[in-house]
C-alpha positions, 0 to 999 in steps of 0.5 A, spaced: 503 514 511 499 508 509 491 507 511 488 501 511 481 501 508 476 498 506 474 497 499 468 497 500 467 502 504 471 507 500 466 504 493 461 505 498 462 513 499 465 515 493 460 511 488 454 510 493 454 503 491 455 497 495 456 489 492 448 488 493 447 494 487 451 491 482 447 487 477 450 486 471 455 480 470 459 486 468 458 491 474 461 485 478 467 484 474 469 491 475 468 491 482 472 485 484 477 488 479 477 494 483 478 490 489 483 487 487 486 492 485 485 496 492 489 490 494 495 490 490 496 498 491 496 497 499 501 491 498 506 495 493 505 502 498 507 497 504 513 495 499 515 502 498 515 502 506 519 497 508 524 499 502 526 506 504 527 504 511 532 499 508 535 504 504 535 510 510 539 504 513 543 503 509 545 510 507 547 511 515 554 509 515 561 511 519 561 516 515 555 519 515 553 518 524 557 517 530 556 509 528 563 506 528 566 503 521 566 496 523 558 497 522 558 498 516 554 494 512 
């Protein structure tokens, strides 16, 4: 199951900070890089979705359902 969130919220309540805490040119670089990062993982946890129902559907062949073999990929 994918939840989608929002980074801030989850910076938020698991660091108590929000963007207007941060005050160093360092604390906002590792903010947007952990934004970034949030992204990328729900991006690739999306992927790894569509990909297994791509494999679940190509493992379900004639000789593995009531499917006929003319619907075999």
């Amino acid at each position: 199951m994918i939840y989608i969130v929002d980074v801030n919220d989850i910076l938020h309540n698991m660091l108590g900070l929000n963007e207007s805490d941060l005050h160093t040119d360092l604390e906002r670089q590792l903010w947007v890089l952990v934004k970034w990062q949030a992204e990328r993982i729900e991006i690739l946890e999306r992927r790894v979705v569509e990909l297994e129902l791509a494999l679940a559907k190509a493992l379900k062949n004639s000789s593995t359902s009531s499917k006929p073999p003319s619907s075999d990929i």
